[in-house]
C-alpha positions in Angstrom: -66.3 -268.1 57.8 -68.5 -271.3 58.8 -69.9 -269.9 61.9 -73.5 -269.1 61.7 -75.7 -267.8 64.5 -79.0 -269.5 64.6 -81.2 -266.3 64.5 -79.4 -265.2 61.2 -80.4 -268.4 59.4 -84.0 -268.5 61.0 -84.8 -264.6 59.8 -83.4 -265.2 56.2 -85.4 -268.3 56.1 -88.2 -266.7 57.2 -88.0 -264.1 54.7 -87.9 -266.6 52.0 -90.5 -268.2 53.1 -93.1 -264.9 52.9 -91.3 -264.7 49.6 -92.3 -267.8 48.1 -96.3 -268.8 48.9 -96.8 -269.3 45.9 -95.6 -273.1 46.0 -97.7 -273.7 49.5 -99.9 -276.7 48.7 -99.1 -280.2 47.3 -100.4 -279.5 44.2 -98.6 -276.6 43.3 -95.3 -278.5 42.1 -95.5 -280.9 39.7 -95.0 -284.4 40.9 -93.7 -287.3 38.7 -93.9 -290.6 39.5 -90.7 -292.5 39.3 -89.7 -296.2 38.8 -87.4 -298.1 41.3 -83.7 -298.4 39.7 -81.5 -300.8 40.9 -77.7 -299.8 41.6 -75.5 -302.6 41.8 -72.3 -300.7 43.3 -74.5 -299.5 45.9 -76.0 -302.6 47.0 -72.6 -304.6 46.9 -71.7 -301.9 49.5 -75.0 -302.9 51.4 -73.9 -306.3 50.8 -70.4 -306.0 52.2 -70.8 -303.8 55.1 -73.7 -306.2 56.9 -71.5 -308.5 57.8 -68.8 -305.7 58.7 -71.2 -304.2 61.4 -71.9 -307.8 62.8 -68.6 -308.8 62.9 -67.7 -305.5 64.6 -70.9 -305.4 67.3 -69.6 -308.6 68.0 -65.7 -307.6 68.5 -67.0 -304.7 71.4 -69.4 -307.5 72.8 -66.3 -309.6 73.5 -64.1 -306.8 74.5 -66.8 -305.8 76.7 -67.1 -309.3 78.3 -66.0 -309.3 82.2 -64.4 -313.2 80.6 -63.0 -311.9 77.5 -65.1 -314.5 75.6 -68.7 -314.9 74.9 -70.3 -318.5 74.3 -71.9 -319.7 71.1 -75.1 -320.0 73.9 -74.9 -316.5 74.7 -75.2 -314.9 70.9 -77.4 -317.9 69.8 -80.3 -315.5 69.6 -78.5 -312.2 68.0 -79.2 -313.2 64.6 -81.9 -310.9 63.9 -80.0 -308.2 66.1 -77.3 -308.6 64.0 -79.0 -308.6 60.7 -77.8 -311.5 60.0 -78.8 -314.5 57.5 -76.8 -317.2 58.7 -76.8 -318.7 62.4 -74.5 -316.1 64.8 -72.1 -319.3 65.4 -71.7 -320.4 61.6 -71.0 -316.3 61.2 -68.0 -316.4 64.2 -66.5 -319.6 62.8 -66.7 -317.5 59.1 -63.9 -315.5 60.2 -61.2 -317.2 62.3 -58.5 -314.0 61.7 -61.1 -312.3 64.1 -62.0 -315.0 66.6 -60.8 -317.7 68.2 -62.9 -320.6 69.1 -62.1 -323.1 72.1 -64.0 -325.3 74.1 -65.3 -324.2 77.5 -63.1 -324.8 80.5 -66.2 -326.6 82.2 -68.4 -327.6 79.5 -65.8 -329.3 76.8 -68.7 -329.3 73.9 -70.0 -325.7 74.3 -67.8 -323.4 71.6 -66.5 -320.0 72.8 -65.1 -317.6 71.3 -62.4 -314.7 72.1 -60.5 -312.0 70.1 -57.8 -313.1 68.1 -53.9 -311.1 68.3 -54.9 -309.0 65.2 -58.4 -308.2 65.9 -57.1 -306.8 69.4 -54.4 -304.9 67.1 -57.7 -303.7 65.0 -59.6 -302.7 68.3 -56.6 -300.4 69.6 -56.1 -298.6 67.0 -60.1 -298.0 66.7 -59.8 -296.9 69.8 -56.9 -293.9 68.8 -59.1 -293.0 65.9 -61.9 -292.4 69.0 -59.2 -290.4 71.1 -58.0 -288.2 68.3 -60.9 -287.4 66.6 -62.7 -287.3 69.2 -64.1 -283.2 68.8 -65.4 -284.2 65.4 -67.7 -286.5 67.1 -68.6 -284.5 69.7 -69.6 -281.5 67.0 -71.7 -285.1 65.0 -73.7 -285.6 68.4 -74.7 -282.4 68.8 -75.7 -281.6 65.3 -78.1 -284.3 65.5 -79.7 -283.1 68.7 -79.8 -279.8 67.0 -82.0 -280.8 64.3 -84.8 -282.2 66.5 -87.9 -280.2 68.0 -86.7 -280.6 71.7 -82.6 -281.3 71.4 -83.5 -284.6 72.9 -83.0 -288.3 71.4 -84.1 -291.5 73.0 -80.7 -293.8 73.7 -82.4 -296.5 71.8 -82.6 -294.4 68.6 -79.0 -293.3 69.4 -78.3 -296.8 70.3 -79.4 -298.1 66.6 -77.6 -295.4 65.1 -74.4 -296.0 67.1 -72.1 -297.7 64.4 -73.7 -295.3 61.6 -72.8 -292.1 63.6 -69.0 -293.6 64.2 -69.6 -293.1 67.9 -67.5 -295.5 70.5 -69.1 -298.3 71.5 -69.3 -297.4 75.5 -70.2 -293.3 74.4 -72.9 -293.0 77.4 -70.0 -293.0 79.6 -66.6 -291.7 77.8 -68.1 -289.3 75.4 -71.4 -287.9 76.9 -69.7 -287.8 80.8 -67.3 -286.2 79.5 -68.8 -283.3 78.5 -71.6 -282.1 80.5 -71.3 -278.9 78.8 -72.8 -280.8 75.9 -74.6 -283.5 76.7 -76.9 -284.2 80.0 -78.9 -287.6 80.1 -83.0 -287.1 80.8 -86.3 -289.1 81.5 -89.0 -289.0 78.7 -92.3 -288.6 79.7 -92.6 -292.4 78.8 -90.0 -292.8 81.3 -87.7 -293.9 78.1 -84.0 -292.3 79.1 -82.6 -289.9 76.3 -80.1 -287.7 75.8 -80.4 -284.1 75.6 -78.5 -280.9 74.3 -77.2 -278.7 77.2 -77.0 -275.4 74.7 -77.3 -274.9 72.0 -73.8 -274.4 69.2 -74.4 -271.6 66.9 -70.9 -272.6 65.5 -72.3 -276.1 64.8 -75.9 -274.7 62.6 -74.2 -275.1 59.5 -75.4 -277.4 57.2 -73.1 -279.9 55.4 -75.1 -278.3 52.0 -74.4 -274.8 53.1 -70.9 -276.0 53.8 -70.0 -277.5 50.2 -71.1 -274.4 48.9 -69.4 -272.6 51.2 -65.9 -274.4 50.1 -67.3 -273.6 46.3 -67.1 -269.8 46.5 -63.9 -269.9 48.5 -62.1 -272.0 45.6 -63.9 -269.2 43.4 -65.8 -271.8 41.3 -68.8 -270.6 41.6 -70.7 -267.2 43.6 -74.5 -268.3 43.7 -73.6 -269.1 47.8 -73.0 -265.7 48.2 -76.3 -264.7 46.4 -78.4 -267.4 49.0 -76.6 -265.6 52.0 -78.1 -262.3 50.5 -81.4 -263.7 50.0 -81.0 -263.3 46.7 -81.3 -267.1 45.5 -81.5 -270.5 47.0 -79.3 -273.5 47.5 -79.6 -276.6 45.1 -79.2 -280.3 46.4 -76.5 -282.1 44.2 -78.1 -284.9 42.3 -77.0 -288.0 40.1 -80.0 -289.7 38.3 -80.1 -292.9 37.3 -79.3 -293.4 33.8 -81.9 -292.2 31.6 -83.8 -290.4 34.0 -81.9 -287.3 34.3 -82.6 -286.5 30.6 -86.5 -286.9 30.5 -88.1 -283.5 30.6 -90.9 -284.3 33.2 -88.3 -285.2 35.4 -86.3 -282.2 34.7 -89.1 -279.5 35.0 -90.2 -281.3 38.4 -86.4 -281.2 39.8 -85.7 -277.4 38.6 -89.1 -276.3 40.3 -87.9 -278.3 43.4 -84.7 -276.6 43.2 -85.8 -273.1 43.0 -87.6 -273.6 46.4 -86.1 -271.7 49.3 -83.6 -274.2 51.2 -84.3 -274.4 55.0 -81.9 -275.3 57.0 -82.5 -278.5 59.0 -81.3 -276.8 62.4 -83.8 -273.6 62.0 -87.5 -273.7 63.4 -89.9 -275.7 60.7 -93.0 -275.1 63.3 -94.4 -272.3 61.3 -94.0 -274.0 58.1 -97.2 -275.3 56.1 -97.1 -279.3 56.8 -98.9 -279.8 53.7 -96.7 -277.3 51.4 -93.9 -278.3 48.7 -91.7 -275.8 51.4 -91.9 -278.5 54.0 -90.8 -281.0 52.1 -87.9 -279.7 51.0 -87.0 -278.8 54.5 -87.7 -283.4 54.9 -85.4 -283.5 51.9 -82.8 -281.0 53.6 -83.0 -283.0 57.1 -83.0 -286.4 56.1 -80.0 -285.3 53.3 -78.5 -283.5 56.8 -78.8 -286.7 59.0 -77.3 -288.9 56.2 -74.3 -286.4 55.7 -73.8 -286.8 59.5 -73.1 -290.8 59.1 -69.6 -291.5 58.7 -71.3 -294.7 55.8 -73.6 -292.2 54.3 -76.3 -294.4 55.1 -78.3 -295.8 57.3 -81.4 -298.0 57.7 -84.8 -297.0 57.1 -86.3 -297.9 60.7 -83.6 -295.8 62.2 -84.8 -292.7 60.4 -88.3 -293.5 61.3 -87.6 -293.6 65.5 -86.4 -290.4 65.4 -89.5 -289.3 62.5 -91.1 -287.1 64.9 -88.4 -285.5 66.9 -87.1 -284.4 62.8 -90.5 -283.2 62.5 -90.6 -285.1 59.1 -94.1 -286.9 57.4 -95.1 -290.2 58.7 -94.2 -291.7 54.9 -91.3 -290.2 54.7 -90.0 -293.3 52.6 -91.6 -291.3 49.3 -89.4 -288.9 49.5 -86.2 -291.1 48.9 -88.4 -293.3 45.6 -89.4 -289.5 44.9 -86.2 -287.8 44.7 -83.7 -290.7 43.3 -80.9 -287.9 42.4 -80.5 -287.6 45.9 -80.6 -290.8 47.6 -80.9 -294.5 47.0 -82.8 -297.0 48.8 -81.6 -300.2 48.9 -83.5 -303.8 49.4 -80.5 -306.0 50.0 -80.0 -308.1 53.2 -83.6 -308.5 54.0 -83.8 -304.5 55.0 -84.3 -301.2 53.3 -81.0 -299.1 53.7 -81.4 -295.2 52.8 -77.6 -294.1 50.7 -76.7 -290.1 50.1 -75.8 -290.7 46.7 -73.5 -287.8 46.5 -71.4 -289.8 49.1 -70.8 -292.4 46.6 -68.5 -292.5 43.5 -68.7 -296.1 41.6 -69.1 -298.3 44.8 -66.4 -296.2 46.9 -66.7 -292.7 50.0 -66.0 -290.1 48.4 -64.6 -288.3 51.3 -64.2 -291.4 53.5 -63.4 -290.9 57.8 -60.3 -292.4 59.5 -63.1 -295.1 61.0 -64.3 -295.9 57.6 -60.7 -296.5 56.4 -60.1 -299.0 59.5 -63.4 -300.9 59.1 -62.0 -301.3 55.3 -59.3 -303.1 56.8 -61.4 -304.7 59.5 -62.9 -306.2 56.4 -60.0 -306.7 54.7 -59.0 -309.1 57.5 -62.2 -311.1 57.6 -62.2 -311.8 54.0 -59.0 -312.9 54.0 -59.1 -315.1 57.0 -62.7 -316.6 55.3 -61.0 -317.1 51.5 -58.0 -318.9 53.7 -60.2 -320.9 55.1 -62.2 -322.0 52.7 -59.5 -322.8 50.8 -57.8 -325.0 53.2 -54.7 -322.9 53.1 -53.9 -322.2 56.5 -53.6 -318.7 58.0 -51.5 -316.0 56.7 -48.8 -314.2 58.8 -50.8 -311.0 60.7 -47.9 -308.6 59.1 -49.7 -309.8 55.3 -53.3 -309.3 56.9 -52.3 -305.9 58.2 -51.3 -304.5 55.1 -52.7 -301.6 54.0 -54.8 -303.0 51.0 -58.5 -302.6 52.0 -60.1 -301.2 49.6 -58.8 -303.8 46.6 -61.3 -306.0 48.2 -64.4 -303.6 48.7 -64.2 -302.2 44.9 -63.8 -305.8 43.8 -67.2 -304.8 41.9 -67.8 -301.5 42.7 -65.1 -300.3 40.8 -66.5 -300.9 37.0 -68.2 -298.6 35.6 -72.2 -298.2 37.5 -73.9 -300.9 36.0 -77.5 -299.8 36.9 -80.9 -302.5 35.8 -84.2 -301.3 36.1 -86.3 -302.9 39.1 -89.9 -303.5 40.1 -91.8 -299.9 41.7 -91.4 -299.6 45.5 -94.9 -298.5 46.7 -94.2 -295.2 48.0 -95.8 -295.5 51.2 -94.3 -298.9 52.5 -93.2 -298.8 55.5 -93.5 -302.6 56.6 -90.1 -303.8 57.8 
């Protein structure tokens, strides 16, 4: 059974933690220093998926507008916001299967811009995704409050990680007011409003580690889970190296000693951990691996993580720890930002176990390149039954699905954190 109480998980934790001093201090485990490798599958997702989100914050601006429409004045400055490269008004005119520009009723030369047939289609059935999976993302929200030091989250950080999370775009007041079981909003001490856990879900302190493993001894594949619930060994992180890495015996003696440390679980109580011990930061490893399991992407940006840095109770240059352990994650450089993948949630460009939203946004996608190809080809527009069909992901493993080609890159400094 998944269902864990809280105390259970703190006092074996606890216990491994007496058990294991030994690798208190820094210096205790060996480090290795690791070169930046660049993955070309996983930056192509980067690559794909910036203009996805902008297309889509853009989609619940205009659905959100009292007009229906929003001016090529109004979003003139949501470049940056957007993460954009090009000018927000070249980007809308991109994609005519998703908006339709006309001139304003009092202004003839200012563009606007409304939803077209199909991406209102799109939008309702986003909206049933929402509606019928809607406990999963109540359990998401909560989980994340869970794993900070006082269940409470600024709505800016929340705000940032709205798409990542796969929460609706109005979820202050359909999700949160819905449940005041859950959720109650709150007043930092900044004055910043947040949200905050109501009580606390033993059912919900499950890890998404403890969970695969979970799913490993039920299949019968394997019984070292059973051993970690005895206390009688500890959970190991899944890892993929990048090629040539995995076989170099620095590398392997650092990982197994990493490995053989006791796994804490990123919704127990870290505060009487060592901040300076090899312990704590594989309970950073275990949260930030936790957090990115939590994203319906498997990733998210950089800054994101580092709002919500102290609440997580993780270092201030946290960003070593994803150059540091490349098995794990992957940072990427593309689109002028650094993006954070769980590698594990990747399998040659592609989700491995990809959420009803992730399979709509594929076809969100599908629709905007097909509507930009069109057009740049002077073709015309294709019938909305052709745009509808259910071919996404031909278009998102266009090069993802080769085999990884992987080329070595330049060192990130570990402690960057300029962005």
């Amino acid at each position: 059974m998944l269902v864990k109480s809280q105390s259970f998980l703190f006092s074996v934790s606890k216990l491994l933690f007496h058990q294991h001093q030994q690798w208190r201090g820094m210096g205790a485990m060996t480090k290795v220093r690791l070169k930046w490798v660049k993955n070309k599958n996983l930056d192509h997702v980067i690559d794909t998926e910036t203009d996805l989100k902008a297309a889509c914050i853009l989609k619940d601006a205009i659905n959100r507008s009292p007009t229906g429409f929003l001016t090529a004045k109004s979003v003139s400055d949501w470049q940056k916001l957007l993460g954009l490269t090009v000018p927000v008004l070249r980007f809308l005119r991109r994609y005519p299967t998703l908006f339709h520009e006309f001139p304003h009723a009092r202004y003839a030369s200012l563009p606007c811009f409304k939803l077209t047939d199909t991406a209102l289609m799109l939008h309702s059935q986003e909206e049933i995704i929402h509606q019928s999976h809607e406990a999963d993302t109540v359990e998401r929200l909560c989980r994340v409050l869970m794993m900070t030091r006082t269940k409470t989250v600024s709505l800016r950080s929340l705000h940032s990680l709205k798409f990542d999370l796969g929460l609706p775009d109005n979820y202050e007041k359909t999700l949160v007011m819905k449940y005041p079981d859950h959720f109650c909003f709150v007043k930092a001490s900044n004055g910043n409003p947040c949200l905050k856990l109501v009580k606390w879900h033993d059912e919900f302190a499950f890890s998404s580690l403890q969970k695969r493993n979970e799913s490993i001894v039920i299949a019968g594949e394997d019984s070292s889970y059973r051993d970690f619930k005895r206390g009688q060994s500890t959970l190991t992180f899944p890892m993929s190296f990048p090629r040539g890495y995995g076989a170099q015996k620095k590398v392997k003696a650092w990982m197994d000693e990493f490995q053989k440390l006791p796994y804490i679980s990123p919704y127990d109580d870290s505060s009487n951990i060592d901040p300076e011990s090899d312990l704590m930061e594989k309970r950073a490893v275990g949260v930030l691996h936790e957090l990115l399991s939590l994203t319906i992407h498997k990733k998210t940006k950089r800054n994101y993580l580092r709002s919500m840095r102290a609440e997580l109770n993780i270092p201030h240059k946290f960003t070593r720890l994803f150059t540091r352990y490349p098995g794990i994650f992957y940072l990427s450089l593309k689109c002028k930002t650094t993006t954070v993948i769980l590698k594990e949630g990747y399998r040659r460009g592609k989700l491995v176990n990809p959420h009803p939203l992730t399979r709509l946004r594929d076809k969100f996608y599908h629709v905007m390149r097909t509507g930009f190809l069109y057009r740049a080809r002077g073709l015309g527009m294709v019938s909305q039954e052709e745009l509808l069909l259910d071919k996404p992901e031909d278009d998102l493993a266009e090069e993802g699905s080769e085999e990884e080609e992987i080329v070595e890159g330049s060192e990130l400094e570990e402690d960057s954190e300029d962005e």
